[in-house]
DRENVEXPA-721514 format. One line per 5 residues: number of its first residue (from 0); their letters; for each residue x, y, z of C-alpha. Coordinates in Angstrom, 1 decimal. Layout:
<rs>
NUM> a> X,Y,Z; ... .
</rs>
This chain:
<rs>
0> xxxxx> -31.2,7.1,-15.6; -28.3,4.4,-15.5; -24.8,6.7,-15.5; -22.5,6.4,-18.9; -20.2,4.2,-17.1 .
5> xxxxx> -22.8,1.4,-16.2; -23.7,1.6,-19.7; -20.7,1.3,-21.4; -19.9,-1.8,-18.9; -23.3,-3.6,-19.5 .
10> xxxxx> -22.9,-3.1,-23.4; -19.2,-5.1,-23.7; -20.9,-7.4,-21.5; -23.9,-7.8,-23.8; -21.7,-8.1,-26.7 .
15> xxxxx> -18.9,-10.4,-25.2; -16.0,-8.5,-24.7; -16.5,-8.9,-21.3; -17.3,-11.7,-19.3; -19.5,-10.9,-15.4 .
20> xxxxx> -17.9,-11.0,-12.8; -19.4,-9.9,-9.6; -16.1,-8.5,-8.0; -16.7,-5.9,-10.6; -20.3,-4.8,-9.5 .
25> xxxxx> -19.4,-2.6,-6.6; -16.6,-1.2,-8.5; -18.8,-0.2,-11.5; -21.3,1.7,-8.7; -18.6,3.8,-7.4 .
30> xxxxx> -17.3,4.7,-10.9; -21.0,5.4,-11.2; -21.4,7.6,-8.3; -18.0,9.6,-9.2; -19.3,10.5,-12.4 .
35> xxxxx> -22.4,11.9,-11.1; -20.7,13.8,-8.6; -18.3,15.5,-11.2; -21.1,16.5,-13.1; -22.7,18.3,-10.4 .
40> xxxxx> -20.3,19.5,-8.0; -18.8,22.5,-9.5; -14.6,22.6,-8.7; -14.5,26.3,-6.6; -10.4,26.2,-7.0 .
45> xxxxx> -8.6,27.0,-4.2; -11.3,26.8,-0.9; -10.5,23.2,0.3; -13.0,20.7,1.1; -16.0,23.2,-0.6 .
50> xxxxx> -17.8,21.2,-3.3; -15.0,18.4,-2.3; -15.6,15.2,-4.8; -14.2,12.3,-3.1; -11.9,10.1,-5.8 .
55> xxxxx> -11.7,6.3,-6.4; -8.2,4.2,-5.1; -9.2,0.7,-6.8; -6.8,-2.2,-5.4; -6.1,-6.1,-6.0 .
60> xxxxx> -4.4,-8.7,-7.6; -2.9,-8.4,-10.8; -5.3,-9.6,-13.7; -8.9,-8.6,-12.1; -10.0,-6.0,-14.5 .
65> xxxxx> -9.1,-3.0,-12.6; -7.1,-1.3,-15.5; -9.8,-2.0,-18.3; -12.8,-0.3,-15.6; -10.2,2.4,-15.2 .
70> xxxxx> -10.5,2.8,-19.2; -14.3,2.6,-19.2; -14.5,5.3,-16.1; -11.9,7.7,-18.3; -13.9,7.6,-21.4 .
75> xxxxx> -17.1,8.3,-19.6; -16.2,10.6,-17.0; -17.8,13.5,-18.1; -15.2,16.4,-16.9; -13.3,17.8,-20.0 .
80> xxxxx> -10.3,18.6,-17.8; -8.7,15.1,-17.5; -5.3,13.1,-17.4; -4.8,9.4,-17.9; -1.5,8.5,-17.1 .
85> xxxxx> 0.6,5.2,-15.9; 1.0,6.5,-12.1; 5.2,6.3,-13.1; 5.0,8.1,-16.2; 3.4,10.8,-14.0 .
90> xxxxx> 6.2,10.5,-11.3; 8.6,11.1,-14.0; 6.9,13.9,-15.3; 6.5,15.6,-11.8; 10.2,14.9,-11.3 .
95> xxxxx> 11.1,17.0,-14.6; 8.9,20.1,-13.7; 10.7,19.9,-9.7; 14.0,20.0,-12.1; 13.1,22.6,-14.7 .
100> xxxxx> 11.9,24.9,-11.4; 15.0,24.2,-9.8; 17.7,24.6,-12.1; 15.6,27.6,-14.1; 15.9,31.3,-14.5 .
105> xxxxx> 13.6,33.8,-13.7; 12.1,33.9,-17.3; 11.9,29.8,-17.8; 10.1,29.7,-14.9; 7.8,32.4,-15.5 .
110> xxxxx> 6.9,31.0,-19.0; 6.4,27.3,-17.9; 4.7,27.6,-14.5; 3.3,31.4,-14.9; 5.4,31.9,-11.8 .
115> xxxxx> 8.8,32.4,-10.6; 9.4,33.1,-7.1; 9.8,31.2,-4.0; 12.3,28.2,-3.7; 10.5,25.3,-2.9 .
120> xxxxx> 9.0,23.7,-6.2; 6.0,21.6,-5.2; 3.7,24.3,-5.1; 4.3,25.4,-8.4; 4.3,22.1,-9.9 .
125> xxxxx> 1.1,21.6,-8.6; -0.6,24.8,-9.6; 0.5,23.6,-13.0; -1.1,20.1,-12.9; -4.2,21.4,-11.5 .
130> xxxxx> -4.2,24.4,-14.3; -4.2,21.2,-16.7; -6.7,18.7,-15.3; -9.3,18.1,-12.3; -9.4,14.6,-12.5 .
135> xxxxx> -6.2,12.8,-12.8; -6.8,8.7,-13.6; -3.7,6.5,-12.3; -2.3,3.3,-13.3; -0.4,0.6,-11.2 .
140> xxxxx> 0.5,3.4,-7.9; 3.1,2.2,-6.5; 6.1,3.5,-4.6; 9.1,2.0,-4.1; 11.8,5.2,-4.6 .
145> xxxxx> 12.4,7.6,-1.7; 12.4,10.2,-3.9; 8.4,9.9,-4.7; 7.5,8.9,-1.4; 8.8,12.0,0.0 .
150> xxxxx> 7.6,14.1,-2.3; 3.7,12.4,-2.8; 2.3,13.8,0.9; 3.4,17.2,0.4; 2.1,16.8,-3.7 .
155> xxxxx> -1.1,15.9,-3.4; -1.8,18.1,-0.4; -1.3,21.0,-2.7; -3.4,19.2,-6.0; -6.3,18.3,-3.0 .
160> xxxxx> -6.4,21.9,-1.9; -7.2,23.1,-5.0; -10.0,20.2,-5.4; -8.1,18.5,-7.8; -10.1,14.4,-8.3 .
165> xxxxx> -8.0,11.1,-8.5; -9.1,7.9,-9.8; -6.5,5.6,-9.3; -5.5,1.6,-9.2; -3.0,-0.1,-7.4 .
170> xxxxx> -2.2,-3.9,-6.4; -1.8,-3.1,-3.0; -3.8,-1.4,-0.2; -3.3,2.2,0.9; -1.9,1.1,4.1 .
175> xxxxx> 0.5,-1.3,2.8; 2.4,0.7,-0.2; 5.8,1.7,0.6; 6.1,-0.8,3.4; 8.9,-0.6,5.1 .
180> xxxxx> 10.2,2.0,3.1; 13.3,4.1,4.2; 11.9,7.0,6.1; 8.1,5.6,5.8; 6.8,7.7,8.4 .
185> xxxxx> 7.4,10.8,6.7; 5.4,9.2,3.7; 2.1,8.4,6.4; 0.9,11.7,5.4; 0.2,10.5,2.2 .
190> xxxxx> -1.6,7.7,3.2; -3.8,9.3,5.2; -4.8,12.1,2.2; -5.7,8.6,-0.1; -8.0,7.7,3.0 .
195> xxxxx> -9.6,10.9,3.4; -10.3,12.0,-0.5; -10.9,8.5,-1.9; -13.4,5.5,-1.3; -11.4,2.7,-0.6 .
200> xxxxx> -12.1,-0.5,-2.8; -10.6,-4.1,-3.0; -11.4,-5.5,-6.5; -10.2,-9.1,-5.2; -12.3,-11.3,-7.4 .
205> xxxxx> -11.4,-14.7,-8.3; -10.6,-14.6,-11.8; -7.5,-13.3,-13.7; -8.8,-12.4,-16.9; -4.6,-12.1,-18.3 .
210> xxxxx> -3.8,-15.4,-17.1; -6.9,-16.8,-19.2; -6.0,-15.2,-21.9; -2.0,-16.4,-21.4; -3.4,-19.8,-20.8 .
215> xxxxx> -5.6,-19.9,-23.8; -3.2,-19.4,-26.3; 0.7,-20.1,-26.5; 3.5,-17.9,-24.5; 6.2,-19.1,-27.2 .
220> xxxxx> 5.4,-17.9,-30.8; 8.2,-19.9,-32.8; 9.3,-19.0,-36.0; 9.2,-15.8,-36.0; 7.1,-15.2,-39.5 .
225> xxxxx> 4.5,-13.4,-40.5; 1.5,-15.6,-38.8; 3.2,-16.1,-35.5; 4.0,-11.9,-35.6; 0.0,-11.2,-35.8 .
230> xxxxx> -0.6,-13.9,-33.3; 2.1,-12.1,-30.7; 0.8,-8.4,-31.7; -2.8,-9.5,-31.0; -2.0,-11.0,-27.3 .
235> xxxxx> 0.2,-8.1,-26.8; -2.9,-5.7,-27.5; -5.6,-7.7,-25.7; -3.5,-7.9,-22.7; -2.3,-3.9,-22.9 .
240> xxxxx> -6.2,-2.3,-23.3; -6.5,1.0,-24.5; -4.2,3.0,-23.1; -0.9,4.4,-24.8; 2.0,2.7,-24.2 .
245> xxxxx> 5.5,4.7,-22.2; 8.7,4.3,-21.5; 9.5,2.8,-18.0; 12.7,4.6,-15.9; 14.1,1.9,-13.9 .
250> xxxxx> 17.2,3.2,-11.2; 19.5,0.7,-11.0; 23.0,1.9,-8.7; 22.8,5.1,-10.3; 21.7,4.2,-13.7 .
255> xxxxx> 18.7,4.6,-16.0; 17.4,1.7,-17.4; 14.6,2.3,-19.8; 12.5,0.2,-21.6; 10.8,1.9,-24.1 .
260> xxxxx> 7.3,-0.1,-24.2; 5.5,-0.5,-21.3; 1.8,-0.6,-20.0; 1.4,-0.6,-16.1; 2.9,-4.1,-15.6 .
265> xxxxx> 3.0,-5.1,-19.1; 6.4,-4.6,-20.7; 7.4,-4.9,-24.5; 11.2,-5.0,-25.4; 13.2,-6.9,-28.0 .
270> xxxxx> 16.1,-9.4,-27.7; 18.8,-7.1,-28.8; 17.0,-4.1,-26.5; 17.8,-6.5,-23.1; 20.6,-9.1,-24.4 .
275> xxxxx> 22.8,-7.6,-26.9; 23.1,-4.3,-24.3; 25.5,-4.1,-21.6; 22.7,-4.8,-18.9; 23.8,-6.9,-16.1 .
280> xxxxx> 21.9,-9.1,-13.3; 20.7,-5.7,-11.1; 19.2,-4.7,-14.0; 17.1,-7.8,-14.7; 16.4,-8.2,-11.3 .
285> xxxxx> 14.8,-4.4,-11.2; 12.7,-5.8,-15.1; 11.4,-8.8,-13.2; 10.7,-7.3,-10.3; 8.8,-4.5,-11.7 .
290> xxxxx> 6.8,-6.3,-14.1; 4.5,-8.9,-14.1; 4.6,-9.9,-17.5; 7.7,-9.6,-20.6; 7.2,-9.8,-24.1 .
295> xxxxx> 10.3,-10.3,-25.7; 10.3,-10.4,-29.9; 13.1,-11.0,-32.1; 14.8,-13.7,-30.4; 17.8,-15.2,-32.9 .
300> xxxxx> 19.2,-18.7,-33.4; 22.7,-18.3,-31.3; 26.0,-19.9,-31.7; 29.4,-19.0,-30.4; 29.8,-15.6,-31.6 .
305> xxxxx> 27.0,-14.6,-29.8; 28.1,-16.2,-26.7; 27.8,-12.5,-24.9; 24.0,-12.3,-25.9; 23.7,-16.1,-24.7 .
310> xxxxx> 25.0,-15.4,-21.3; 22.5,-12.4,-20.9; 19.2,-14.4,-21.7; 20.4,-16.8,-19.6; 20.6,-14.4,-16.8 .
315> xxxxx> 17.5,-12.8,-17.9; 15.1,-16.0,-17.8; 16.5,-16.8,-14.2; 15.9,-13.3,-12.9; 12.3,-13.7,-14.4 .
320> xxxxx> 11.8,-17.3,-13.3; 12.4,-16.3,-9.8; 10.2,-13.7,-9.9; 7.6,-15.6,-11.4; 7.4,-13.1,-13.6 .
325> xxxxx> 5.0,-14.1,-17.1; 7.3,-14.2,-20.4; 5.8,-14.0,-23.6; 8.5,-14.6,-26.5; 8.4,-14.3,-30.7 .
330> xxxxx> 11.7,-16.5,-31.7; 12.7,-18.2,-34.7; 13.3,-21.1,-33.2; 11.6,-23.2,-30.1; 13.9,-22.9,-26.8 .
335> xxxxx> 16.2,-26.4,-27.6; 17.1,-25.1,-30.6; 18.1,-21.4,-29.8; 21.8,-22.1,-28.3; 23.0,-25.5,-29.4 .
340> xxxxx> 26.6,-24.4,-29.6; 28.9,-22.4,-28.1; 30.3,-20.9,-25.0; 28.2,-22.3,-22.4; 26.1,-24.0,-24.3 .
345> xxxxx> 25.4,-27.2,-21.9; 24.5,-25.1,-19.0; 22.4,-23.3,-21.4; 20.2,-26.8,-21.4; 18.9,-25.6,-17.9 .
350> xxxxx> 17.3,-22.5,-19.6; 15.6,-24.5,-21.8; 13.9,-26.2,-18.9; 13.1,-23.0,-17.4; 11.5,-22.0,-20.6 .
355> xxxxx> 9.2,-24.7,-20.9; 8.0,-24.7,-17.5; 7.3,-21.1,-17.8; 5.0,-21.6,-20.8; 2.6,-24.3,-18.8 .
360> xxxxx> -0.1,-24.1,-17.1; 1.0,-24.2,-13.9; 3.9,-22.3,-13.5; 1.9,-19.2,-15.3; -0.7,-19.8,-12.4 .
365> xxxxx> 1.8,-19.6,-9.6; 1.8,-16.1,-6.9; 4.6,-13.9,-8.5; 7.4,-13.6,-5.8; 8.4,-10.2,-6.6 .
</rs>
C-alpha cells in the first residue's frame, strides 16, 4: 500500500500541478518512510533513543521544490501532534519563552511552562515544545545569529531526548551552516545531533521551478490597477505555497527590522513599508541578503518632494542588485517614468538600468551573491 505522501505527490503530478522531476524521487521515499515510521513507532517520552524515529534534513538550491514536498509530507504525516513553522519564526518564538522564563516570577512561570524552578531556561522551554508537538516541520534553517547557534546544540539535545521528530529544509548542508560563524565550534554539537537523528538528503535537481514561473510571466506589473493587482497576487501565491505567511526579525546594529510578510525566502512589503521609513543601507543590505526574492507593491510616481523616498529606492535596488536578489514590483508607472524630476533625478537614470536588467532573463538566472 503506497504511503499518503506518494499519493498525494503522484495525484498533482497526474493533474498538472506538478511537473516530474527525478531529484524529487528519493525525496518523496524518505517522506514515505517517515510516515510509516511515525505511525508505528510509538513516542515512549523521555527514554532516549527507545522507539527513536529518525527525522528528514532536506537541502539544496533555492527553487527545487523542497518547501512544496515539505507541505505535502505536513498534510500527510499522520501524527496529530505537529508544528509547521518557518525555522526563524520558531527561533523567535524560542527566544520569547528563554525571556518570559528569565525575567518571570514564580507564578508566570508555573502557569506558562507548568514549572518554575531551576535557572537555566532551555530545559523548560523544551519540555514545553515537546508538550505541544512530536514532529516539528522547518522552513529555510539557517543560522547566521550567535544567539541561535549557541542556543540550537543544547535545544535540540533536550527536544531529541524526549523523542521529539524534525522534518526540516535548508539551502545548505549540515556541515556547512553557520560557517565560520563566531564561536562555531561550540555550535558543532548541533551538527552532529542533525547527523545522528536525521537522513541526510541533497535535493539538487536541475530545475528551479520559481525562476520558471518568474521567467514566465513579468517581474514589473505597471500600472498599478485592478488587472495588474490579480496578476501580482497570483505570482505572489504560486511562488509562497501553502503555508501562512510571518513576520521576519532582522538585527541590524541593535535594531529590529521587521517586515511583516514573509515566506522562507519570499518577502512581501510595500513602498512606503521600505522607502518612506527611516531605513538606511545596513538595513537593505540585511533584506537582500536574507531573501531571495522581494515583492514590492504600491510603488508611486515621484518628483521632488519625495526626493527622501527616491534616495531610499535607489539604495534599495543597488543593495538587491548586488545581491542578485529577485524583485517583483506593482507600480503605477514603468521604471523611466517613476522619478523624472527632482533631487537626484539623473543619477536616478542608473536605477532605471538596474531595473530592467533585473526583470530579464538573464539576470533572474544568475547565482545570488548573498
Amino acid at each position: 500500500m503506497p504511503s499518503r505522501i506518494r499519493t498525494a505527490y503522484d495525484r498533482r503530478l497526474a493533474d498538472g500541478r506538478l511537473t516530474p522531476d527525478p531529484s524529487q524521487v528519493p525525496v518523496v521515499e524518505a517522506l514515505s518512510r517517515l510516515e510509516k515510521d511515525l505511525r508505528k513507532k510509538a513516542p515512549l517520552a523521555g527514554l532516549f533513543g527507545q522507539n527513536e524515529v529518525r527525522g528528514v534534513y532536506l537541502w539544496g538550491p533555492p527553487g527545487r521544490g523542497k518547501s512544496i514536498l515539505m507541505d505535502l509530507f505536513f498534510a500527510c504525516a499522520p501524527e496529530p501532534r505537529k508544528t509547521r513553522a518557518h525555522f526563524h519564526a520558531f527561533m523567535a518564538r524560542v527566544h520569547g519563552l528563554i525571556r518570559q522564563w528569565r525575567e518571570g516570577d514564580a507564578k508566570t512561570r508555573k502557569r506558562v511552562f507548568g514549572q518554575s524552578k531551576g535557572d537555566d531556561p532551555i530545559k523548560p522551554v523544551a519540555d514545553l515544545i515537546a508538550a505541544e508537538a512530536r514532529l516539528l516541520c522547518f522552513d529555510e534553517l539557517q543560522v547566521t545569529d550567535i544567539a541561535d547557534a549557541l542556543i540550537l546544540g543544547r535545544l535540540f539535545e533536550a527536544l531529541f531526548a524526549q523523542n521529539v521528530v524534525l522534518a526540516v529544509t535548508s539551502n545548505r548542508a549540515p556541515d556547512q551552516l553557520y560557517l565560520n560563524g563566531v564561536n562555531r565550534e561550540l555550535f558543532t554539537p548541533f551538527i552532529d545531533l542533525i547527523e545522528a537523528r536525521c537522513e541526510v538528503m541533497s535535493v539538487a535537481g536541475a530545475r528551479d521551478w520559481r525562476l520558471d514561473r518568474l521567467m514566465g510571466d513579468r517581474v514589473w506589473f505597471a500600472p498599478a490597477d485592478d488587472a495588474n493587482r490579480a496578476a501580482f497576487d497570483a505570482l505572489w501565491s504560486d511562488l509562497k505555497g501553502d503555508q501562512d505567511e510571518c513576520p521576519a526579525h532582522l538585527k541590524v546594529t541593535g535594531r529590529d527590522v521587521v517586515i511583516e510578510r514573509t515566506d522562507g525566502g519570499l518577502a512581501r512589503a510595500t513602498f512606503a513599508e521600505l522607502c518612506a521609513t527611516a531605513l538606511g543601507p545596513q538595513d537593505y543590505l540585511a533584506i537582500a541578503g536574507r531573501f531571495h526574492t522581494l515583492f514590492i507593491e504600491d510603488v508611486p510616481v515621484l518628483g521632488p518632494a519625495n526626493h527622501h523616498e527616491a534616495r531610499r529606492f535607489v539604495t534599495l535596488v543597488d543593495a538587491l542588485y548586488e545581491a542578485g536578489t529577485r524583485l517583483v514590483a506593482l507600480a503605477e508607472a514603468p521604471p523611466e517614468a517613476l522619478y523624472r524630476k527632482g533631487v537626484g533625478a539623473f543619477e536616478f537614470e542608473r536605477t532605471v538600468s538596474r531595473l530592467n536588467e533585473m526583470s530579464g532573463a538573464e539576470w533572474l538566472a544568475r547565482e545570488r551573491t548573498a
